[in-house]
N, C-alpha and C positions, 0 to 999 in steps of 0.2 A: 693876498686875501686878508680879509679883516674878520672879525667873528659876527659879522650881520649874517653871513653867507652859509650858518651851520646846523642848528639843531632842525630847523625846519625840514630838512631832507631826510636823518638820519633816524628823528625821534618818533617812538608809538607809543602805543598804549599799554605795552608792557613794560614792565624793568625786574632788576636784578629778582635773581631767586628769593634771598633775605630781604627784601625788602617790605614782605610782608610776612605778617606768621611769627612764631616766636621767636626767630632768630633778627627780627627785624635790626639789631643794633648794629650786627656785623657790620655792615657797609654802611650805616645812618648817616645823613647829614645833620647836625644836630646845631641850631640857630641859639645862642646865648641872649636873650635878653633880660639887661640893668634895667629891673621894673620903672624906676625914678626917673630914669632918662630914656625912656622907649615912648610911650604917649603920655599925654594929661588929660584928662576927661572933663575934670573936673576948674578949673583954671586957679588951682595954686600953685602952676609954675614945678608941681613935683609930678610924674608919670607916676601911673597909678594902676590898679586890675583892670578897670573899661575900658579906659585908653589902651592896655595892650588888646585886651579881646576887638576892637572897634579896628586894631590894624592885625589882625590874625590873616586877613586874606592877604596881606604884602607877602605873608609866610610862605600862605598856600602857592600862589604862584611865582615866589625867588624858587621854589622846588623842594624846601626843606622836609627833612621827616620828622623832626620833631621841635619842640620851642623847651629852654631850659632856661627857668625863670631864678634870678637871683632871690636874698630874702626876704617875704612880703610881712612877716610877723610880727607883733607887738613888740616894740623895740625900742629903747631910747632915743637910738641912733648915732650912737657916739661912733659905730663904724660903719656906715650905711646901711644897716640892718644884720650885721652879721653879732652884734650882741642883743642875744635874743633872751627874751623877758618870758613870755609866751609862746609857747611853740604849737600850741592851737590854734591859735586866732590871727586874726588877719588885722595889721597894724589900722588905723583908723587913717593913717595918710594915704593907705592905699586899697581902700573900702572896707569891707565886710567877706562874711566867711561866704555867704550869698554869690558875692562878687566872683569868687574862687572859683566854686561850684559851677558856676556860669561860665566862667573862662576853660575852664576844661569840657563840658560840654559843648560849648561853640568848636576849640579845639579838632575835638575827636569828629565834630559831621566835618570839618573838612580834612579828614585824614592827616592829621595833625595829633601824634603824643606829646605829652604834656609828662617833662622834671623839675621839679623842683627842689632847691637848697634846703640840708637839713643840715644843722652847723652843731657836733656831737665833742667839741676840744672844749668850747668854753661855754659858760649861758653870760646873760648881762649880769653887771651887779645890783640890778633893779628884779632881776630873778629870785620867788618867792623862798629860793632855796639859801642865795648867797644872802639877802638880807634876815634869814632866822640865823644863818652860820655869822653874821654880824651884830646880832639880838643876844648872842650868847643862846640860843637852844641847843640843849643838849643833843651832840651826835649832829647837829648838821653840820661844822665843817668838815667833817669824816667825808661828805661829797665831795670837796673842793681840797688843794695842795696849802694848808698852814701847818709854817715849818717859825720854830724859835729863829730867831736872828742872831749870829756872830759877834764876836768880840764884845767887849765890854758891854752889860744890858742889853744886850742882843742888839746893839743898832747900826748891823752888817748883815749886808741881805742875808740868805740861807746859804747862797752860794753865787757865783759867778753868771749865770745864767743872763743873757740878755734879750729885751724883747726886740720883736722883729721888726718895729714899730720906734724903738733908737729907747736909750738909757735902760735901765736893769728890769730885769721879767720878775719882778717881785714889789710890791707894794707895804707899808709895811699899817697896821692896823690901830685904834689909841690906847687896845689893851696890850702890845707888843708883839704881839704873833706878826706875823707875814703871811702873803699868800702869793700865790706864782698866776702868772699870765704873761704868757708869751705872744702873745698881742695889745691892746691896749691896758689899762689899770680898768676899764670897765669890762672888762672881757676876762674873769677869774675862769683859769683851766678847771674842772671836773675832773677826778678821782675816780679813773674806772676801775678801780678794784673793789671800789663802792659797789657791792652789788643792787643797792636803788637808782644805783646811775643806768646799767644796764635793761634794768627792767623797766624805767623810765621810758628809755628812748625805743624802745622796743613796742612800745605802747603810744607811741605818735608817730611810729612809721604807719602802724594799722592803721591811724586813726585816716592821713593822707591815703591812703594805699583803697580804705574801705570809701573814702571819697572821690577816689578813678582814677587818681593821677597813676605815670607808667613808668616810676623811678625816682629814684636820688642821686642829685650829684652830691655827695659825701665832703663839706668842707673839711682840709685840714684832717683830711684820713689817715695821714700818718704820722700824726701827732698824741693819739688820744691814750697812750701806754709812753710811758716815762722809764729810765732805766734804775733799779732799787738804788735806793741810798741819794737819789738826784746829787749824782758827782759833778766835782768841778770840770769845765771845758779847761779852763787852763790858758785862754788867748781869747782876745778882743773880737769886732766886727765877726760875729758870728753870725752875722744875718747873708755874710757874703759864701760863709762854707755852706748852704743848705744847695743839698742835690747836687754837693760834691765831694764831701767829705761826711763819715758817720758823725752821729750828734747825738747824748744824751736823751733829749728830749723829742726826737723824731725818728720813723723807721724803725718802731723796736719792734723785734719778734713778736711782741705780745700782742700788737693790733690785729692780727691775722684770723687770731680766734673770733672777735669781734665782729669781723668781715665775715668770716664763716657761718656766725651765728643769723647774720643780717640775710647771707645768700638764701639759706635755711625758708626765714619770713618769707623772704619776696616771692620766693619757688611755691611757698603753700597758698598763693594768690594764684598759682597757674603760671604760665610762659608769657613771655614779653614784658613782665617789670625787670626793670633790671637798678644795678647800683652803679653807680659810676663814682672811681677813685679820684678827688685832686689829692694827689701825694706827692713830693718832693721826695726821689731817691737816690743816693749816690752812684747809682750804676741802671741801667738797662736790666737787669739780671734782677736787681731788687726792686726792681718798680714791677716789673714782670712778677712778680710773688703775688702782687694784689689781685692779680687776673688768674689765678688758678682755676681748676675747673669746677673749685667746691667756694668760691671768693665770690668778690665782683666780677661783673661784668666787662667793665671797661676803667683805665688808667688813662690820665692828660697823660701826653707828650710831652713834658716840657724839655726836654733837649732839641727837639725839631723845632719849639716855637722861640728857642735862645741860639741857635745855630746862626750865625754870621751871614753876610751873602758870600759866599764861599762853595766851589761844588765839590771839593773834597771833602769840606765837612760836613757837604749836606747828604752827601754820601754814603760818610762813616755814620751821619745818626739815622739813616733811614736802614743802613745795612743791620746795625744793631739792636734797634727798635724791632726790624722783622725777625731778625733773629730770636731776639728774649721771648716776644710774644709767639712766634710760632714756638716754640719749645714746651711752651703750657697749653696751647692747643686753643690761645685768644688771638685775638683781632689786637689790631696798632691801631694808635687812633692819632689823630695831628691835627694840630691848630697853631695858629699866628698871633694872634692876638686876644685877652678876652680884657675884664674890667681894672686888673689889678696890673699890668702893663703899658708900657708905653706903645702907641700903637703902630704895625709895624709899618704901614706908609713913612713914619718918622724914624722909624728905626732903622730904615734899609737908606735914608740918606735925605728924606726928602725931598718935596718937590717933585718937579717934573721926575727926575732919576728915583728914587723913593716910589712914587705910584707905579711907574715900568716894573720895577721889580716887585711890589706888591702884589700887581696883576701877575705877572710872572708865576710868582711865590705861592700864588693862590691854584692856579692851574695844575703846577706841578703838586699840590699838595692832593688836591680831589684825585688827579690820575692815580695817587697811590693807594693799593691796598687796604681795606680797612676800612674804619669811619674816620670824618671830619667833622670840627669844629668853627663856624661860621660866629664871630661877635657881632652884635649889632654893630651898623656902618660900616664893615669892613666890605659891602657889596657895593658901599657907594665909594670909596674910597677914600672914607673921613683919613685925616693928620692929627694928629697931634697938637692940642690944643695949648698952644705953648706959654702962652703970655695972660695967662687967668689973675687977677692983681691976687695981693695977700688976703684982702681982707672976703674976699667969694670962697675961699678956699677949706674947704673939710676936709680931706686926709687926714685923720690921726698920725700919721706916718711926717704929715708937713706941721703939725702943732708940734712933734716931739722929736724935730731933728734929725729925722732918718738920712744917713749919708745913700747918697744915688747909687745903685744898682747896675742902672743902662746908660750906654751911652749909646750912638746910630747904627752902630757895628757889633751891638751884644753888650755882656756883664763887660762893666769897667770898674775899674778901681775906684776908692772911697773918695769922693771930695765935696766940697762943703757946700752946701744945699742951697742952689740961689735958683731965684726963678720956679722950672717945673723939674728939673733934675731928676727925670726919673719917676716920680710922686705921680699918683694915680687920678685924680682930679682932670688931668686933663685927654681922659682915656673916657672921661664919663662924660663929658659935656651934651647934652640930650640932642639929639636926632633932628635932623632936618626933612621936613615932610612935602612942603610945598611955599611956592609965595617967596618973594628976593627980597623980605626983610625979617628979622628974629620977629616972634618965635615960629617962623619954617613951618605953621602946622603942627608944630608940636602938641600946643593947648591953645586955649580960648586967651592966654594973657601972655605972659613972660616965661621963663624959665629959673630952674633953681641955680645954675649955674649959666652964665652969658655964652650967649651962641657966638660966632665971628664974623664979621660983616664979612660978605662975600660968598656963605652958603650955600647961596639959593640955587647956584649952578650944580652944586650939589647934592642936593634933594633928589626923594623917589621920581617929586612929579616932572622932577625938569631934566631927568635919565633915562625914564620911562619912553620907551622909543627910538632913543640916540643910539645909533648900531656901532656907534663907536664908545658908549660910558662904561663907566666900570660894572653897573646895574643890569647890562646889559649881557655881559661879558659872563657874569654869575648864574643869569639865569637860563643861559644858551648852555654852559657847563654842567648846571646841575641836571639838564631836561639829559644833554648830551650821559651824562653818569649813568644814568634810568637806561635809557636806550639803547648802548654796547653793553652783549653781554661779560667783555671784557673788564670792564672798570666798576669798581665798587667793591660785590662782595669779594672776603681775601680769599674764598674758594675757588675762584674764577679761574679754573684751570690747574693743573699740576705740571710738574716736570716732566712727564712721559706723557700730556698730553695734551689739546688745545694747537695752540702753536706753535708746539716743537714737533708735530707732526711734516714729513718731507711736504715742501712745498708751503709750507706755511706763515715763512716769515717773510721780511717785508722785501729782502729781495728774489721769494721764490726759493729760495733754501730751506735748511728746517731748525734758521734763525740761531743755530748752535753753534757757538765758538771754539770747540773742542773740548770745553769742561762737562764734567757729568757734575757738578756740585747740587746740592740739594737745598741748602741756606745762600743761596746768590751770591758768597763772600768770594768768590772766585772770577763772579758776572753768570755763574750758573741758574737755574730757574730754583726762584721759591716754591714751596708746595703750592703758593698763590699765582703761578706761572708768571710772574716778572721775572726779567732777565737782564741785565746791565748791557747794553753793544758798546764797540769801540765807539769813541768819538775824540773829536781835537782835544785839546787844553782849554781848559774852562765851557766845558761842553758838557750836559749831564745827558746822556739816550738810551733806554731801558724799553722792552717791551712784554708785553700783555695780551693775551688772546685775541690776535685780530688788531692791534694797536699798539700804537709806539705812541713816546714823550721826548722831546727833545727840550732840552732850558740850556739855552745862550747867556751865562753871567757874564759875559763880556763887551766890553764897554763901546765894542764894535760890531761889524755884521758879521758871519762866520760861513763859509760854503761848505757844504759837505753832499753827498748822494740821499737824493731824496725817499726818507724812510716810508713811505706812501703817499697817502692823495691828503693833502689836507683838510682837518675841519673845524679845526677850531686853534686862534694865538690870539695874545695878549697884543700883539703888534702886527701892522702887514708885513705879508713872507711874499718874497720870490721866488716861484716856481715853476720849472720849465716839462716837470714829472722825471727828471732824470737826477737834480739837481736842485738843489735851497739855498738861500740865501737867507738863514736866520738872521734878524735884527738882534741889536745890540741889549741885553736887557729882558728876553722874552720870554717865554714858554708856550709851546706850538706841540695840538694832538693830530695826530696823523691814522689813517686805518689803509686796512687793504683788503 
């Protein structure tokens, strides 16, 4: 069976508990989209407000709950909008404050919440603040990190520090001072112990917040508290130890309070705004700090979305993921892909092999627990845009020699930046909409970055219907999520009950392996009723009230006893109801 054959039987008109009401994010499917590369309205080749509000209905029916817009703000754009100038207004490449208004209104009639980017580490250096702290007015570099420079006349940075972005996280000024930015040199960090910094941002969450949007994804949450005295690291490629090792300048205790203060706001709005962490943390344990019950609401995964194709390790980071988060009494959240990675079609090996395990990757991720993270294209099964010339090419990261990150198989070691290496440029390449030549529907002309000849097969409208596309595949899963009470929210059952009830699991048993574990580190049930079953070598099968997961990462087909009736794979399955025949490559949901 293939997945033409699924949601139609199974799906109603209800879904999960949380899925609406103030808990709605528990379980959320939540769609990312890179404003500049989602639509153009307008035909300058850049995606813009209209142009997303004009495809809000692709949202409405892939099944998403909510859309999470990158930043649309007055901006230079020295990092595609994430050095922000104005944190009020809406950039003029991607309309007016009007526009905004409207897109969130359109949003919400078709049940549809609306996040957006609020970027609280750095402002631009076109920000009314960094350029009075550059005017020389008194007290304004007290917002921003100027530190004297080392060694003789100071002309050694402050300290060892480097940006994440490749050469030293300090610039240095023509009156001698220095100042710190651990992203571009137009991107100067903010001095939260500034308390105008606080009270600043404190006063543009309202300003969003009283204009209806339904959250923050929080850029660079666990950067915006530094550790005193800003000490030396001590060793090079520090871009490669984050969210592996502790760092000076990320993950300090001190952003916590910060969060706390933010939970605070959102709550006196009432229920269902929420904050959402991007933090980089060296463990499970410390990413889980962000998600307290008095914090945010929800933390990226980024260990599930750097995990290998590997079932041991996808294993170990789904076991400890559920682990940290249930401990605090949050939700896991997990995604694959969003704008700052390479995408993981390319990253699981590409090609043919690459999309099998993409689809795969995608399935097993919505079965789990939690909320999911959907990037733009990842429903159509965009690659990796490999071969962008030099001279198309924005990344700050590609102007300033960032050594690569990824390689197809996860983090790789340092090597010298040829081609796309890693670099985010071709993670952005705008969206194919319809029509077998660029620009795909995108806008009325071109695009800001060149499309690939050969798109067109991959477009909504040439997906749209193929019970075999990958578009296809996404919105059979997401309808399928809605519709078992099993999948979605992490409530969905406990360990004494659901189905681990006698008779409940998929062979008629009561699905228990003899462990009584309560954290599943044993194959015992989470409080979210997942439960790990035996399976082969390189075989991952876990169940959930009323349903099983099975994902075959192997390079061949695999037999085992058929965990129930099937209703939804990434690949055809053989089934005789006794017995499966998993494909090589796949991820296959089953209920009973």
């Amino acid at each position: 069976m293939t997945h033409d054959s699924t949601a139609v039987q199974l799906a109603s008109s209800s879904s999960n508990a949380t899925a609406s009401g103030g808990g709605w994010w528990r379980d959320a499917v939540i769609y990312q989209v890179y404003v500049r590369s989602f639509a153009d309205s307008d035909g300058d080749g850049i995606g813009d407000l209209r142009g997303v509000r004009s495809r809000l209905p692709h949202l409405a029916r892939l099944g998403v709950d909510a859309v999470w817009l990158t930043p649309f703000y007055v901006s230079p754009q020295a990092d595609g909008g994430y050095d922000v100038a104005d944190y009020r207004a809406v950039d003029p490449l991607f309309g007016d404050l009007s526009d905004a208004d409207e897109l969130v209104r359109a949003a919400h009639a078709l049940g549809l919440r609306v996040i957006v980017d609020v970027v609280p580490n750095h402002t631009s250096e076109q920000h009314p603040w960094f350029r009075a702290a550059l005017a020389g007015e008194p007290g304004a570099r007290e917002r921003y990190h100027f530190r004297p420079g080392r060694g003789p006349d100071g002309a050694e940075p402050p300290n060892d520090w480097e940006s994440i972005f490749g050469g030293p996280a300090w610039t240095r000024v023509p009156d001698g001072d220095w100042y710190l930015h651990l992203f571009a040199p137009e991107q100067p960090d903010l001095d939260w112990d500034h308390p105008e910094v606080a009270a600043e941002f404190a006063s543009v969450l309202r300003f969003w917040l009283d204009l209806g949007i339904d959250g923050f994804r929080i850029d660079v949450a666990h950067g915006m508290v530094k550790a005193p005295g800003l000490p030396d690291i001590g060793r090079g490629a520090q871009a490669t130890l984050i969210g592996t090792e502790p760092l000076p300048f990320f993950d300090q205790d001190g952003v916590h309070e910060i969060h706390r203060s933010w939970r605070r706001l959102l709550d006196s709005y009432g229920s269902g705004r929420i904050g959402v962490a991007e933090a980089w943390a060296p463990t499970s344990e410390r990413l889980a700090l962000y998600v307290r019950p008095d914090e945010l609401h929800q933390a990226f995964n980024f260990r599930f979305l750097n995990c290998p194709w590997d079932p041991a390790a996808m294993r170990t980071v789904i076991d400890e993921s559920l682990a940290a988060t249930t401990a605090v009494g949050a939700p896991t959240t997990w995604v694959l892909s969003n704008h700052d990675v390479v995408r993981h079609v390319t990253r699981y090996g590409g090609g043919a092999r690459g999309l099998a395990r993409a689809r795969a990757a995608a399935l097993l991720m919505l079965a789990l627990p939690g909320s999911a993270y959907v990037y733009q294209g990842e429903e159509l099964g965009l690659p990796e845009v490999a071969d962008l010339p030099d001279r198309v090419r924005q990344d700050p990261a590609f102007r300033r020699g960032r050594r690569r990150l990824w390689d197809a198989d996860g983090p790789a070691g340092p090597v010298e930046p040829e081609g796309q290496d890693g670099l985010r440029d071709g993670c952005r390449v705008p969206l194919p909409w319809s029509g077998a030549e660029p620009p795909y529907g995108f806008g009325p002309t071109g695009s800001w970055l060149p499309q690939p000849a050969g798109w067109g097969g991959l477009s909504v409208a040439a997906q749209t219907g193929d019970p075999h596309s990958t578009l296809e595949l996404y919105r059979a899963a997401l309808e399928l999520r809605r519709a078992m009470p099993g999948l979605g929210a992490p409530e969905a059952g406990t360990g004494s009950g659901a189905w681990a009830q006698p008779g409940a699991g998929p062979d008629g048993s009561d699905g228990s392996d003899g462990s009584d574990g309560s954290d599943g580190s044993d194959g015992g049930p989470y409080p979210c009723g997942m439960r790990w079953q035996p399976a082969p070598e390189g075989v991952l099968l876990f169940t959930r009230p009323g349903f099983a997961c099975t994902l075959n990462s192997r390079p061949g087909p695999v037999e085992l006893p058929a965990p129930g009736r099937p209703v939804l794979s990434s690949a055809p399955v053989e089934t005789d109801g006794r017995t499966v025949r998993l494909p090589p490559d796949s991820c296959t949901w089953w209920s009973w």
